[in-house]
N, C-alpha and C positions, 0 to 999 in steps of 0.2 A: 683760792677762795673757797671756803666750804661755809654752807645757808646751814645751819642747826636745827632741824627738827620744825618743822616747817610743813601744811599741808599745800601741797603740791595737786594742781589741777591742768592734767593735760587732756585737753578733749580731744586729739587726733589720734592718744592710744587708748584714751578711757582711762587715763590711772588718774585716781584722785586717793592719797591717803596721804600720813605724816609720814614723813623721809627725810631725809640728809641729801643735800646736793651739791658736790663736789666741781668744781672748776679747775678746770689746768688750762694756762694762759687765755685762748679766746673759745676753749673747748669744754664740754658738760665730760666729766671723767669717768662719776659714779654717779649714780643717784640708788641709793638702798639707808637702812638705819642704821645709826652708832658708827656711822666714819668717823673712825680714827686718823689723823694729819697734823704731825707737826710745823709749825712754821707756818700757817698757813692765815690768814686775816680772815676773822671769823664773824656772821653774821648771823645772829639769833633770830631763827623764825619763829619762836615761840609764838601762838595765834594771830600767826604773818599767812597770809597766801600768798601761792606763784601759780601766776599765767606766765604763759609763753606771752615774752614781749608783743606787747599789741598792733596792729594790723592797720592801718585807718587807709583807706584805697579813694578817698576823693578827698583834698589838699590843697587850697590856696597859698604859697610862701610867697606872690608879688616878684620874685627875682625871676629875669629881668624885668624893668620898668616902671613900679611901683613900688620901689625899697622904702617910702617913707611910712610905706601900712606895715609891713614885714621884710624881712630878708629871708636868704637861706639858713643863712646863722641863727639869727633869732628865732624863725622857725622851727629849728631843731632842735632848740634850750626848750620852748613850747609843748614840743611831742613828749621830750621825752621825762618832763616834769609831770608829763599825765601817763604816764607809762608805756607811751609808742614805743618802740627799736626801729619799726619801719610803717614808709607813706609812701604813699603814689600823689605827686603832684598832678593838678589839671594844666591846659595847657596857656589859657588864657592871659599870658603877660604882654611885654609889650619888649622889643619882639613876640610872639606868641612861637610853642614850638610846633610850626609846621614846614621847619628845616632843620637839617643833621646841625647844623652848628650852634642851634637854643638847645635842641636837646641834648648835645654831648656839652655845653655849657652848664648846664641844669646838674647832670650827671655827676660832671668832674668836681664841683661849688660843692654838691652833696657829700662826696667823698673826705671833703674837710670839717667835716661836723663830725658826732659821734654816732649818727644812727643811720640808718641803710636808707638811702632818697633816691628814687626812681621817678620818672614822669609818663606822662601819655603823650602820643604826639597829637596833634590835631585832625580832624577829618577831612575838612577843609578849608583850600589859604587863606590865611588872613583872616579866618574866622566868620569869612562872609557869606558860607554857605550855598559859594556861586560855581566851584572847581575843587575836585578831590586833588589832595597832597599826592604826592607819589608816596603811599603806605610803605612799600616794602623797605621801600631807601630809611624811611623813619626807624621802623622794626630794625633794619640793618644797625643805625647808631645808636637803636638802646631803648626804643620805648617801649613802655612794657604792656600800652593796650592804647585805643583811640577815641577821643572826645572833642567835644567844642562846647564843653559846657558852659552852660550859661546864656549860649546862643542857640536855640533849636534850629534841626534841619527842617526843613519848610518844603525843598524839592523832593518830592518824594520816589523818584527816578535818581534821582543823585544818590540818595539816602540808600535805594536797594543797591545801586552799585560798589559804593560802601562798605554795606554789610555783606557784600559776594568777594570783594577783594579782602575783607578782615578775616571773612570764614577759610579761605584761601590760604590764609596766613596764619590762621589758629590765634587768632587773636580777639580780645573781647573788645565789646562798644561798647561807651556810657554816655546815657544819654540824660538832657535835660528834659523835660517834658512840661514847656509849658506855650501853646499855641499864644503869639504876639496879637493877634485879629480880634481875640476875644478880653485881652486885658484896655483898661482905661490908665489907672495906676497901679505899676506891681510892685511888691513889696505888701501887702496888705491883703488880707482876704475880702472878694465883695459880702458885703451882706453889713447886720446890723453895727458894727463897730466901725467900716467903712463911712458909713454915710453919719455916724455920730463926727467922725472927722470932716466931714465935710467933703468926701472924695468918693468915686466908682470902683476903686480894687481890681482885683484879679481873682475874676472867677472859678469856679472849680473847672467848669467844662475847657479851660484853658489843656490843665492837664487831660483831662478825662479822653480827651477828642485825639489828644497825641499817642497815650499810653495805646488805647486800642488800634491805632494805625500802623504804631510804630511794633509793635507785637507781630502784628499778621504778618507786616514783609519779617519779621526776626525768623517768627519758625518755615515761610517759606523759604528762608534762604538757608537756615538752620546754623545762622550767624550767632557766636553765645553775648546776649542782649543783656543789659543790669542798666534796668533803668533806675535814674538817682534819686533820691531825697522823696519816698514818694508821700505825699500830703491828704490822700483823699480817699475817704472809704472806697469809692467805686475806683479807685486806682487798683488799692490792695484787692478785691475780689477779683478784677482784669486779671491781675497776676497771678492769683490766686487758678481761676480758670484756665488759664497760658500753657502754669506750671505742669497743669494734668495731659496737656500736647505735648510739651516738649521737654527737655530737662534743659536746655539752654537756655531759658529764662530766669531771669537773675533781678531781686531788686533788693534795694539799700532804704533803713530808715535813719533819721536824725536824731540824737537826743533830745534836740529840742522838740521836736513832731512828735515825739512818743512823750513829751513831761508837756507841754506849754501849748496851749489856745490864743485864736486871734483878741481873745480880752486883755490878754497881756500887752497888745500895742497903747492900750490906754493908760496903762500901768507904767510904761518902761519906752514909750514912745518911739524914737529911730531904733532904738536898739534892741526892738523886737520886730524890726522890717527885715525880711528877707525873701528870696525865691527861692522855691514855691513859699508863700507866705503861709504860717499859722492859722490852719482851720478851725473848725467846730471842736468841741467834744465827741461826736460821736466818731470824727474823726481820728481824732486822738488814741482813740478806745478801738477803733477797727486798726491801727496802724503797729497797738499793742497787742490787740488778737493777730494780726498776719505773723510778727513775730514771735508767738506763742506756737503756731500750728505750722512754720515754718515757710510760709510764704516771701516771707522778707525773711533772707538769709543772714544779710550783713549792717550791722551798723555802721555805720561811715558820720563824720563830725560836718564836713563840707565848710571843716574852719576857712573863714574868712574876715580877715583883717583890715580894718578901716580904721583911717585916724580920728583923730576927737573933733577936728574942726567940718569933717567928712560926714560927721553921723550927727553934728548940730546942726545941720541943717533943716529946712522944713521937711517933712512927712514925704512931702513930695519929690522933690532936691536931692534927698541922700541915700546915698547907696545903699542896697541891699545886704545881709550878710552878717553873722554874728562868729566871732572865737567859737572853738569847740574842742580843741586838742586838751587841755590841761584841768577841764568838767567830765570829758565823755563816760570816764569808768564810775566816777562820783556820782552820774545822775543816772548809768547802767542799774547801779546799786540801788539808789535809793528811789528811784521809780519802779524800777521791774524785779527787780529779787527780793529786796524789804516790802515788796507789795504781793507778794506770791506770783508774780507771771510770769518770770524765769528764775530756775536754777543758776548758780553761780555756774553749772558746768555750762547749759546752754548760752546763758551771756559769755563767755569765755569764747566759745565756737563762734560765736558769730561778731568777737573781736579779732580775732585771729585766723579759725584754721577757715572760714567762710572766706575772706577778702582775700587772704593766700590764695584761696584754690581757684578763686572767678581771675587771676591772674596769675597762673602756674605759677607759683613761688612757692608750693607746699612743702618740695622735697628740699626745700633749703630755711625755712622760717617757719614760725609757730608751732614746733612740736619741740618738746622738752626731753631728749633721750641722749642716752648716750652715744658721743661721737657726736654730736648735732653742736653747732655754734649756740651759745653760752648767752639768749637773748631771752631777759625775764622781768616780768613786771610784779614786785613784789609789795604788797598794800593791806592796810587793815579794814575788812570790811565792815568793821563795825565803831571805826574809830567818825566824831561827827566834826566839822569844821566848816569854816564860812567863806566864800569864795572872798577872796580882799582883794588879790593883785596876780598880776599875771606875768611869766615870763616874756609872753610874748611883746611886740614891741606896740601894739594895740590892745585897747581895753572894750573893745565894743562887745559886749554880751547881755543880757538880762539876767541872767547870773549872779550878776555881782552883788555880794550883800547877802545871799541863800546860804543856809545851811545845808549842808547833802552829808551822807553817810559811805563813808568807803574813801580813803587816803592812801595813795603812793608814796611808800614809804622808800624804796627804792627802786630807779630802773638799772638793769644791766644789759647792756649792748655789746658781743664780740667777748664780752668774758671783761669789761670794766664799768664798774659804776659812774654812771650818768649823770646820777640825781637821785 
């Protein structure tokens, strides 16, 4: 396969210029201008970019025990219709995986899709926060870092033992961050759009109270921390401050957190309920500054898939959680690069070589070189379309109906098109 003339952007060597990029079976051959190849299935990049296949490190696919929101199949037609090659599942299915046999399930299910599916294993069983997994056994079947997302740890003795056995292990933690004591209804921010509903929300100091707890034991253990989804100005300056102590603190923003305010749940009702729920503007605006000045390193989607009878329900009743796999590079675009707050090269870095590296995978994904596996997300940044329908086997977004700027025109995975 050889890409024609094509601007190519890899931020893990710095090369950004027009090139030719050569494929031999699942391997990158050449990348210089005017290759020359006969025989070879040819793809005009003519004002196409490539990223290295994208990166997305926090994953809902529901397999096991929830196949009726997602699968691992459909999952994967999802990622990589938005440009993924690879994701790190969370653990929270049902089984959850805080044993070798979900996760090397997870794994093997993964290997029959077309793109690279990894999972985390859990922190602790059963997700209740009560007794740590045996980590290393986990690590031994393949997980490639540890969470209970969605569930915060609460024991804060549990939690430093945790992050002494993960640092042990060189292994990273993602955490959710949102203290249970101080929400009434989560899914929803408290303050003025709350109480228009009729309900109490889920306050900021939810997060706020966790992010600063959970930091201190991070750099006292010197465990590498990536707290997820973060939602709240005084989250990002936490991090912000963290990051100047340690370099193993690590945080992830949402596309929806950096485009969409809790106004939108009035707009788009259940399907703009999620945790952490959708803040203020100013929030919005400091979550787009941390990813400006590098605070927040990695974007992450925290796709999650709900069915239609799931998200009609009342305000209150339904689940948290919107799609994000087959929007993220679309809303990358047309929020933070068509708005001057990142370069195409820094959104690149922190779809790819960022989420790589907070889980050692760099020396094998998101660099575009030669000799490197042939995994590339190829798309017009300036091309406009309307979100209509989705691969995935759920439709729950606020999305739906938006125009955004920036289309995947093709992914390639292992040196084959995807999508």
């Amino acid at each position: 396969m050889l890409i024609k003339n094509t601007r190519l952007i890899n931020p893990a060597t710095g090369f950004d210029d027009i090139t030719d990029i050569l494929i031999d079976g699942d391997t990158i051959k050449e990348i210089s201008k005017n290759i020359k190849c006969n025989e070879t299935e040819i793809i005009d990049g003519t004002g196409l970019t490539v990223f290295p296949g994208l990166v997305d490190e926090h994953v809902h696919f529901r397999d096991p025990g929830f196949t009726h929101k997602e699968d691992i199949y459909t999952g994967a037609k999802a990622a990589a219709a938005g440009g993924f090659t690879t994701i790190i599942l969370m653990g929270n299915t049902k089984p959850c995986t805080d044993n070798e046999e979900t996760i090397k399930y997870v794994i093997n299910k993964g290997k029959e899709t077309d793109i690279n599916i990894h999972t985390v294993g859990t922190i602790t069983k059963d997700l209740k926060g009560k007794e740590l997994t045996d980590m290393e056994a986990l690590k031994n079947a393949g997980a490639a870092g540890f969470s209970d997302d969605g569930i915060p740890i609460m024991d804060e003795e549990l939690l430093r033992k945790a992050f002494t056995v993960a640092k042990s292990l060189d292994m990273p933690v993602s955490l959710h961050e949102e203290d249970p004591s101080f929400i009434t209804n989560n899914g929803v921010n408290a303050g003025s759009v709350a109480e228009k509903l009729g309900i109490k929300g889920s306050p900021r100091e939810a997060e706020i109270s966790l992010i600063k707890r959970d930091v201190e034991i991070a750099l006292e253990t010197g465990v590498s921390l990536n707290v997820q989804h973060i939602s709240t100005k005084e989250g990002v300056e936490i991090i912000r401050q963290a990051r100047k102590r340690g370099l193993n603190i690590h945080a992830e923003a949402t596309p929806h957190h950096f485009t969409l305010t809790d106004e939108a749940v009035l707009k788009h009702g259940t399907l703009a309920k999620m945790n952490p729920p959708l803040r203020k503007e100013e929030d919005r605006l400091a979550i787009i500054e941390g990813l400006k000045d590098g605070t927040i390193e990695i974007i992450a989607t925290d796709h999650a898939p709900h069915s239609k009878d799931e998200k009609n329900k009342p305000i209150t009743e339904a689940p948290s959680g919107i799609l994000g796999l087959e929007t993220s590079l679309a809303l990358g675009i047309t929020e933070l690069v068509k708005k001057g707050y990142l370069t195409l090269n820094e959104l690149a870095d922190k779809m790819t070589v960022s989420p790589a590296k907070l889980y050692h995978m760099e020396d094998k994904i998101a660099s575009v070189e030669v000799g490197r596996k042939a995994d590339l997300c190829i798309f017009d940044e300036n091309e406009k379309w309307v979100v209509t329908e989705y691969k995935s086997k759920s439709e729950n977004s606020p999305f739906i109906g938006m125009e955004l700027t920036g289309k995947v025109k093709y992914t390639i995975c292992n040196g084959k098109v995807i999508s």
